[in-house]
VEXDREN-541136 format. One record per residue (C-alpha): x negated, y, z negated. Coordinates in steps of 0.5 Angstrom, whole numbers, always signed. Layout:
VEXDREN-541136
<pt xx="X" yy="Y" zz="Z"/>
...
***
This chain:
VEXDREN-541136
<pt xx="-7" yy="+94" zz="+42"/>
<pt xx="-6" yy="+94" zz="+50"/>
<pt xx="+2" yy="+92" zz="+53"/>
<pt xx="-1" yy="+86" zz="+56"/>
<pt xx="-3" yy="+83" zz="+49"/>
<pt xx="+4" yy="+83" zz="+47"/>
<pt xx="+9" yy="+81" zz="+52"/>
<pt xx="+8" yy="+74" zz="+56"/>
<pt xx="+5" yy="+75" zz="+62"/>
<pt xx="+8" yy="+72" zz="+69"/>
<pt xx="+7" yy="+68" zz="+72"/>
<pt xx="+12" yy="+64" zz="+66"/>
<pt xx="+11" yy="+56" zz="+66"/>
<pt xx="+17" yy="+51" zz="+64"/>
<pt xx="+14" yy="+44" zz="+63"/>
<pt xx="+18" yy="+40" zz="+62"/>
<pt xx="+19" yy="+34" zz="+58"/>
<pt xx="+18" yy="+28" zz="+64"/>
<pt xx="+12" yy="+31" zz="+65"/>
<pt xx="+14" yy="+36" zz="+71"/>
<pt xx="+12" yy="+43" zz="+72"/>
<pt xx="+15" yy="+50" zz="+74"/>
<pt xx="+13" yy="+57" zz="+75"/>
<pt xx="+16" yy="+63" zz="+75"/>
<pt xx="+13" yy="+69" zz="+78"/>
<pt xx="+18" yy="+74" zz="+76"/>
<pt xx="+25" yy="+76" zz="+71"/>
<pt xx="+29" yy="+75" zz="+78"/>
<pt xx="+26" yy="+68" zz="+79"/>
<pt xx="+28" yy="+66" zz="+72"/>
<pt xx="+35" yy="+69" zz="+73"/>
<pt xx="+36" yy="+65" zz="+79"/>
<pt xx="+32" yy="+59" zz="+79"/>
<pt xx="+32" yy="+56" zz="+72"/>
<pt xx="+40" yy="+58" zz="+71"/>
<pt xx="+42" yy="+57" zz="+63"/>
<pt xx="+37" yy="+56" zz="+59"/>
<pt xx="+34" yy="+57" zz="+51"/>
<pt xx="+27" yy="+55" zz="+49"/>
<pt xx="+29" yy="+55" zz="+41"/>
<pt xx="+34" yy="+48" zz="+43"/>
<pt xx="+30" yy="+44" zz="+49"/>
<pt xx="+25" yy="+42" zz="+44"/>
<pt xx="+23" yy="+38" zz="+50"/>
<pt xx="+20" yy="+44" zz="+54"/>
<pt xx="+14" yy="+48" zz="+53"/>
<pt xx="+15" yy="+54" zz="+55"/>
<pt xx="+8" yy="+59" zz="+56"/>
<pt xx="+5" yy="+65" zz="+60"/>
<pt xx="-1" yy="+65" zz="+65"/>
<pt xx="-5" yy="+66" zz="+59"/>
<pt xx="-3" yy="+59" zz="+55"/>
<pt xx="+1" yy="+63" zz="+50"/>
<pt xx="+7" yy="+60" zz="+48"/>
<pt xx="+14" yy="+63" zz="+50"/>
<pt xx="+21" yy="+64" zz="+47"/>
<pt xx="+25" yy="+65" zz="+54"/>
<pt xx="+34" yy="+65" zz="+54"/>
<pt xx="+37" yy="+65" zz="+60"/>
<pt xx="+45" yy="+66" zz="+58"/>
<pt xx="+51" yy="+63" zz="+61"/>
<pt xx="+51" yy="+68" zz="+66"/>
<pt xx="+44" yy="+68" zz="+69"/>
<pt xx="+42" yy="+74" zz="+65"/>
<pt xx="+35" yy="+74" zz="+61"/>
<pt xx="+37" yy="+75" zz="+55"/>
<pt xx="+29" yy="+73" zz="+52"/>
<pt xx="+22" yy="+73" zz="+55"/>
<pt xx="+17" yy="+74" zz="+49"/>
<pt xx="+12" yy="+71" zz="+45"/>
<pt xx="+12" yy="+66" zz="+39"/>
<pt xx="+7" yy="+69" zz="+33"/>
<pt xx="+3" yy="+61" zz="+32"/>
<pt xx="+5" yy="+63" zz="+24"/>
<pt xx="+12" yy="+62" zz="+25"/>
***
């Protein structure tokens, strides 16, 4: 099994629950741009990588990626 088939590919997309989206092309941007953020407690988004799989992303209070990985579909 390959890198890529493991870790979420960018760019990261955020679909937000008003039906906006945004793309996030690298860690910095996610630092940056979306702030603090946690996939597991905003059931309103839907967080996915280029290739359409579902991603867990946590952006902590002080801008740091915290989390950038794949959700198994059998959790």
């Amino acid at each position: 099994m390959s890198i890529r088939e493991n870790r979420p590919v960018f760019p990261i997309i955020v679909k937000w629950g008003n039906g906006e989206q945004d793309s996030f092309g690298s860690v910095e941007l996610l630092e940056t741009d979306l702030e603090m953020f946690d996939s597991e407690t905003s059931p309103e988004c839907e967080v996915t990588d280029s290739l359409g799989r579902r991603v867990r992303l946590r952006v902590n209070h002080q801008l740091i990626l915290e989390e950038l990985s794949l959700i198994d579909d059998r959790e």
